[in-house]
Each structure stands twice: as C-alpha cells, then as structure tokens.
N, C-alpha and C positions, 0 to 999 in steps of 0.2 A: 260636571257630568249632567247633561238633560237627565228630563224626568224619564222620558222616551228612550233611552239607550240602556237604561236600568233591566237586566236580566232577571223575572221574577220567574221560580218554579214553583208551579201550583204544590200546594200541602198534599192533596194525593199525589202526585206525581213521587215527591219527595217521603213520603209513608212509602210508597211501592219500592221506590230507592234502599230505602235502610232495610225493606221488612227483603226483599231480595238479596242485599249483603249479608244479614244478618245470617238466612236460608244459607246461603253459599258457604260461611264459615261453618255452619255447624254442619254440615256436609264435609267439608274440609279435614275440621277436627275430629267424626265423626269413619274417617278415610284414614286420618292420620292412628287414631286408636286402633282398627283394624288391623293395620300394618305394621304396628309394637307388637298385638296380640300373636298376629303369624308368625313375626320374626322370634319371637320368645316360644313359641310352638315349636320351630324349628330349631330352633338352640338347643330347648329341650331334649329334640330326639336326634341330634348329632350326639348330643353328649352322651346320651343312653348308650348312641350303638358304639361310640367311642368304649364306654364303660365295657359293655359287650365283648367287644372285639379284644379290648384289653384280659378280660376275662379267658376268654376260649383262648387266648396267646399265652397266658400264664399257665392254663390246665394243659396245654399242647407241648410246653419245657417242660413241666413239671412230667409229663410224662416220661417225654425225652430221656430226660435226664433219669426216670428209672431205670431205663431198658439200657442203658447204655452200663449205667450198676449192674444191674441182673446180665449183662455182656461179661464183665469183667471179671464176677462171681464166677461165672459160669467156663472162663478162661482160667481162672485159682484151680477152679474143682477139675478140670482135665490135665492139668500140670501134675496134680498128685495122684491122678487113677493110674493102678496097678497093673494092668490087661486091656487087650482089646474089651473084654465082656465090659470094663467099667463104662471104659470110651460111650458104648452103644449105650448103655442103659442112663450116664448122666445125659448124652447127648437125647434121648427120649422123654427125658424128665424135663430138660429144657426147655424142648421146641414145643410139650404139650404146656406146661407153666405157662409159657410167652401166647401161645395161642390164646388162652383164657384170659392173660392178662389184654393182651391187644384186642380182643373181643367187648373186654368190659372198658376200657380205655377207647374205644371208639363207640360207645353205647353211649358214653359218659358227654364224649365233646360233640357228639350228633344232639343230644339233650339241651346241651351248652348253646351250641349254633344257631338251634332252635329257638331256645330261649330269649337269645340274643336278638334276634330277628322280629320275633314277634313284639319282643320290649319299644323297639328303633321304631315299628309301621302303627305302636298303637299309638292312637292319638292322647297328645295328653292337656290336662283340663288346668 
C-alpha cells in the first residue's frame, strides 16, 4: 500500500466522531430509562385498578349473596304467619329493611368505585 492511498482522519474529526457516539448513547439509554420508568407506571396502575375492580366485585357478591339470605329469611317468616295482618306487616318490615339496606349497600360500593378509580388515574411515584 502507497503512502498516498493511506486513509488518515484528522484527531478532531475523530474527537467529534466518538464525542457524537458517545451523545447518541446516552440519549439512547437515557430513552431506554424513560420507557422502563412508564412501563412500571403503567403496570402499577393496571394493577391498582385490577386490585380495585377486584375489590368493588367482591363487595357487589358479598352483597348479593345477603339479599338473597334476607330473600329467603323473609320466604321462612311468610310460610309460618298466621293471617293476612302478618303477611302485610312482615312483608312492610321487609321491603323497608331491604330499602335501607340497599341504600347503605349502594352508598358503600359508589365509595368503593370511587375509590377504585381515583387509586387507577393517580400517578404513582
């Protein structure tokens, strides 16, 4: 190989070279950090509203599953009344129970829903 065919790149040239590479990676890695820090943001508040949702579904059976008791209760106590007068008076005693209960049982999982929701949109650190 001549002396002449010899490819020489000037020391700045080659400084601008690496200090540009060097720039680009940590931009890079700097992108790449970013993008673990969101995805773990995001993970966090699937899981939340996961947790959430799983929540307000458990309080919504749990419900369920009393009124359907207090149903069946309420089916025992009319088998055994004596008269019409009972009929009327367990079946008044019923429907106001159940009202108050369905009143504080949807007070409860409106609380819940909320809860839920606001836990999922807040940001977490």
């Amino acid at each position: 190989m001549a002396a002449t065919d010899r490819f020489d790149v000037p020391p700045e040239m080659r400084a601008f070279a690496e200090k540009s590479v060097e720039q680009a990676r940590q931009a890079f890695d700097g992108f790449i950090s970013a993008a673990h820090q969101a995805m773990s943001a995001f993970e966090g508040q699937a899981e939340t509203a996961r947790k959430g949702a799983k929540d307000v579904t458990e309080k919504a059976m749990t419900f369920a599953e009393r009124n359907i008791a207090s149903g069946f209760e309420f089916a025992q106590e009319l088998m055994r009344a004596r008269d019409i007068q009972d009929v009327l008076r367990l079946q008044g005693d019923y429907i106001k129970r159940q009202m108050q209960v369905l009143t504080e049982q949807a007070r409860e999982l409106g609380e819940s829903t909320s809860k839920a929701a606001k836990d999922a949109a807040a940001p977490k650190r």
